[in-house]
Structures are given as structure tokens and as C-alpha cells.
Steps between C-alpha positions, in 0.01 A plus 500: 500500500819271459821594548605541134209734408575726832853505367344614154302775639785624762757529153221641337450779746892530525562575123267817543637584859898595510484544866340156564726344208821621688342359852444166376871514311686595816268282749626171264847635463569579904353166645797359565644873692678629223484872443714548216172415243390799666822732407473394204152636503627850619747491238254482204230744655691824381425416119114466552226800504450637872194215555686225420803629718199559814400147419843334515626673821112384624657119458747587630390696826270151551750264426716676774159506718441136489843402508562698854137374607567153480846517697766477211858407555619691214636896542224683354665815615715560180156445268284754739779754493545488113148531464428803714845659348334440178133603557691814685656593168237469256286714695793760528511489102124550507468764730142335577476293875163484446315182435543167464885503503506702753314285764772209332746709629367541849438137514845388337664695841243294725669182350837618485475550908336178492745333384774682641363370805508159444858492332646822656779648252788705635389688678710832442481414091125536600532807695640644192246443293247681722684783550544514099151477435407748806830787386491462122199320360183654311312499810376176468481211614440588822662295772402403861795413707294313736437263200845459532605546827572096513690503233715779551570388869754715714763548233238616216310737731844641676615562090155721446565693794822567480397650123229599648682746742785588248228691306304679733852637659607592174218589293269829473155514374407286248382155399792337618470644872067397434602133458756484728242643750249260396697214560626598851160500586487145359785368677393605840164363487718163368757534763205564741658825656178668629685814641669541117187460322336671713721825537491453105090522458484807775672659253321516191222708452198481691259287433248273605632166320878544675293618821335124505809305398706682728192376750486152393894470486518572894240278593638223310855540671267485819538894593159544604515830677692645258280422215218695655686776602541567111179414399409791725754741402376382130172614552563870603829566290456745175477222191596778247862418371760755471538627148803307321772740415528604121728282277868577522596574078806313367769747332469390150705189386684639165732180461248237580246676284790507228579150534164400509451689133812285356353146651163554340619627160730185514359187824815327518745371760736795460256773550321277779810482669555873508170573540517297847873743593313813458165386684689311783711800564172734482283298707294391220537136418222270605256721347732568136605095545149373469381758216841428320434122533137509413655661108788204490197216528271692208874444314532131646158430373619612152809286504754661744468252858879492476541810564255499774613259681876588533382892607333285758838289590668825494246627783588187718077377432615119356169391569323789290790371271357191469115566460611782214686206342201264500236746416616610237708297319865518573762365301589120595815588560407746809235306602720227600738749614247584767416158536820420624509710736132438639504122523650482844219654693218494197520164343160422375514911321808391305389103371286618198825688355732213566276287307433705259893511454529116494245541216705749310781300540387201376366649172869554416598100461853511577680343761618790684106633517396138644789516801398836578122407489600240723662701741192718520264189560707458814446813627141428426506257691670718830251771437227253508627353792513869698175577376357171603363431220695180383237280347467801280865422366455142474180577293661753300814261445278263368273727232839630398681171426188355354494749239853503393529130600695439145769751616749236642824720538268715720347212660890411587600838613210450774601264611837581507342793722414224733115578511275210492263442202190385457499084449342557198773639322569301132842495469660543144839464400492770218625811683327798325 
């Protein structure tokens, strides 16, 4: 077959395959390393049915893949966070981490490390992240620190165990004291402290599975003798487990239970707010935070992402801040609020709003609009530039000024802006 009828056939197939379709779009729009085609992939996947959200974060997840495989300068980092942040929360809406987007999420983490690796972030801003995931996520996604043991470096790892000890010095039973517990473990096979991780698995209950890592972990450090010596005790010791003691009962929670009753008759940032007084005094928030949020998105799907996203702000989570805004629909006016403040450090997340502003902008026809859609073209251009991504401006410059090309006061007030155009340009002495 020729070319052109292959093409055919492939478009064909495309129009009845989303997942495919959404490959092929993002595999033509990231050529050239940009990665902001793909957040603005992310941002339209919340208004589609569940398989065409699986699909997109599928073209996404191998965009990302094929991007880190082929050695790409660009920060993918940013991109593979959002993607596993978002994943993470539509599976926390669900309740299901079951199938397909399930195994996405497991696979957006792999990447994330991935590409943490390759463009290490800092390293305590990472750190945090983990240990917000591990403390005060739905249990998922589940996160190997030796996946990110590079990243993380000294500083990172010394963050998570200094948490790490805080809690089990200061916490009783509980899931806090389980994770904290968990990731000790972690962080000593990381660290490579074979006495700590060992002392920690001789611990536990009995059983064979610790008896053989313990095993293996001593004959890897080279401590030969020693490892037999427990593989012998292993094999006479009693494997029966002590009974766990019964479950300590919480005294009953009257004003959390009260406040609770007032944010549900009325999900708002008031009664959110006092909601999180009462359960942070009680003990109680991370598990009354994420059924409390899980009621504000059903409201920010119905037209109330406002509201969302500054009970977010108000929790110090400006990054849940910003996904609430672009999922579901925030005003313009806090979008770019958060934009502002995200550009620094995530410039490729904030370009589709800036444009989208220069668009709005330009729709009014006034001087003052044109100046300040100029302005906004030059930090474009900056954001382009930190993203690496600037034949993306120069491309974008040129679509935009080719389609209001008969605008010539906006034509003047870029270059007034000092930012080149494209040779192209007709110039017209008719200001509009």
C-alpha cells in the first residue's frame, strides 16, 4: 500500500478508537518536546465519560513513556506528577482502583520516578509529596522510595525520616503509626542499614516470607554466618503469631460529629473550615478531610470549583488548588489567579490559561485589551522559554497574528512589547 492509503486506513481506525485518536494527537503535538499539548489534554479529560478519560491519560502515560525513552531535555517531571495527582483523584471519587485506571495509576508513579530521575526536583518539595500521599492519601498510589531514592538524595530521605520518626514517637495505634512503620522499613533498606532493617523484620510476626528476607538481607551485606544462624533458629521457632490486642474504642466525638451534620446539610467553605477545627483538635482530620472533600467535588462538578479550590488554598494544598480549578471549570478570574502563582516552577501547566487570556482579551477590541494582551504574549514567551518549549511560542505567535493579521493597533502594541513577529506580517495603517 502507498503512503496516502495507510494514512487513510490509520484515520480510519482512529475515528472509531479514542485511545489511539489521542496517541496519534499527542505523538504529532510533542515532537518537538513540548508537554504543554499534553496539559492541555489533562485539562479536557474531566468533561468526558470514564473511557474517554482512561484513553486520554493512556496518551498521555505514552507520550511521557517515549518522551523519557528517547532521552528528552525537557522536565517531564511536572507532566508525570500532574498526571498521577490526577489519576490519584479520580479513583478517590470512584472508590473503584480496580481496572484499567488503576494499572494507569501504578504506571503514571513508574514515570513520575522516571523522570524524577532524570531531572531531579527539590528534593525536600519531593519528600513532601511522599509523605502526603503515604499520611493522608486514599491509600493509593502506592509509592516505592527506592524508585526515588535518586531523586530524593540526602536532603529528601533525611526530610522522610525525620517525619518519619516524629510519628512513631508521637503516635499510638493507628494508620498513621502503620505507615510511618512501613516507611521506616523502606528507608533502611534505601539507606542500606542492615542492623535497622533487620532489628525491624525480627520484629514482626513470624513468618516464613520475613524469615527469608531477613536471610537474604544478611547474605547480601556479606554476613554469612549470621544468615545461617537464623535460617536455623527459623526452622525450629513456633510460626503461630501472637494474637493482636483488641481495638482500643475512641470516646465519641460530639463536636466533630456536630460539625460534620452542619457541613453536609450546607458543603461550603465556612462549615469546611470548622469542620477541619473540631476534627484537628479531635484527632480526626485526614479521614473527615478526604470524605468532606470528596462532597465539595460532586458540588464542583455541578458548578461550585470556586469554592473548591479556595477550601483547598485555605488547607495550604495549592497544587490540589490548581487541578480543582482545571477540572472543573473555575472561573477565569481564579484560574489565572493560580496561574500566577504557579508559573515560576510550573510553566508549561499555566501556558494554555495565559493564552486563553490573550484570546479573551483580544475579543474586546480596545486599546487597553491589546496592551494588556501584549503584555501577556511576553510572558508567553518567558514561560515558553522555562519550559523549553520556544518554537512552540514562535509557532503560536505566528497562528495568532495570522488570524488577526488586520488588527494593526494590536500588531503595534507587539511590537511595542518588543517580541519579534513573524516576516510575514501585512502591515496596515488602519488601526482597528
Amino acid at each position: 500500500m502507498g503512503a496516502e492509503t495507510l494514512a487513510d486506513l490509520l484515520h480510519a481506525q482512529a475515528e472509531r478508537d479514542p485511545e489511539l485518536r489521542h496517541t496519534l494527537e499527542l505523538r504529532a503535538a510533542t515532537q518537538s518536546g513540548d508537554v504543554s499539548e499534553a496539559h492541555r489534554l489533562l485539562d479536557t479529560a474531566v468533561t468526558d465519560g470514564n473511557g474517554e478519560y482512561t484513553a486520554k491519560i493512556g496518551a498521555v502515560l505514552d507520550t511521557l513513556q517515549r518522551m523519557l525513552d528517547a532521552g528528552s531535555r525537557a522536565d517531564l517531571a511536572p507532566l508525570a506528577r500532574r498526571t498521577v495527582d490526577d489519576v490519584s483523584e479520580v479513583l478517590e471519587q470512584s472508590g473503584d482502583h480496580t481496572g484499567d485506571l488503576g494499572e494507569r495509576l501504578d504506571r503514571a508513579v513508574e514515570l513520575y520516578a522516571r523522570a524524577c530521575a532524570a531531572r531531579p526536583p527539590d528534593p525536600e518539595k519531593l519528600a513532601d509529596w511522599i509523605l502526603e500521599v503515604e499520611f493522608d492519601g486514599p491509600g493509593r498510589p502506592a509509592i516505592d522510595l527506592a524508585d526515588f531514592a535518586t531523586a530524593l538524595g540526602e536532603p529528601g530521605l533525611r526530610r522522610i525520616k525525620s517525619t518519619v520518626d516524629d510519628v512513631l514517637a508521637a503516635s499510638g495505634p493507628g494508620h498513621r503509626r502503620e505507615v510511618a512503620e512501613g516507611l521506616r522499613e523502606q528507608l533502611a533498606e534505601v539507606l542500606g542499614d542492615v542492623d535497622e532493617l533487620v532489628a525491624i523484620l525480627s520484629a514482626k510476626p513470624p513468618r516464613r516470607e520475613i524469615s527469608l528476607k531477613i536471610v537474604r538481607v544478611l547474605r547480601a551485606a556479606g554476613r554469612h554466618s549470621e544468615a545461617i544462624a537464623h535460617a536455623a533458629r527459623a526452622l525450629t521457632q513456633d510460626k503461630n503469631p501472637k494474637p493482636p490486642p483488641p481495638p482500643q474504642q475512641s470516646p465519641p466525638d460530639d463536636e466533630t460529629s456536630r460539625r460534620r451534620q452542619a457541613f453536609d446539610a450546607e458543603p461550603g467553605r465556612e462549615t469546611y473550615t470548622a469542620l477541619r477545627e473540631a476534627a484537628t483538635a479531635d484527632g480526626k482530620w485526614p479521614a473527615q478531610r478526604r470524605a468532606a472533600l470528596v462532597r465539595l467535588r460532586e458540588r464542583a462538578a455541578e458548578g461550585g470549583a470556586d469554592e473548591l479550590a479556595r477550601v483547598l488554598l485555605d488547607d495550604g494544598r495549592p497544587d490540589e488548588a490548581w487541578r480543582a480549578c482545571v477540572r472543573f471549570g473555575a472561573s477565569p478570574e481564579l484560574k489565572r489567579e493560580l496561574a500566577e502563582q504557579r508559573a515560576a516552577e510550573h510553566p508549561a501547566e499555566t501556558i494554555p490559561v495565559f493564552r486563553e487570556h490573550v484570546e479573551e482579551l483580544i475579543e474586546h477590541k480596545d486599546p487597553a485589551a491589546y496592551q494588556e494582551a501584549a503584555r501577556r504574549l511576553k510572558l508567553l514567551r518567558t514561560l515558553h522559554k522555562r519550559a523549553e518549549t520556544p518554537d512552540e511560542f514562535t509557532a503560536y505567535l505566528a497562528s495568532l497574528v495570522e488570524t488577526h493579521r488586520r488588527k494593526t493597533r494590536l500588531i503595534t502594541e507587539i511590537r511595542t512589547a518588543r517580541i519579534a513577529l513573524p516576516k510575514a506580517v501585512t502591515n496596515s495603517r488602519t488601526p482597528r
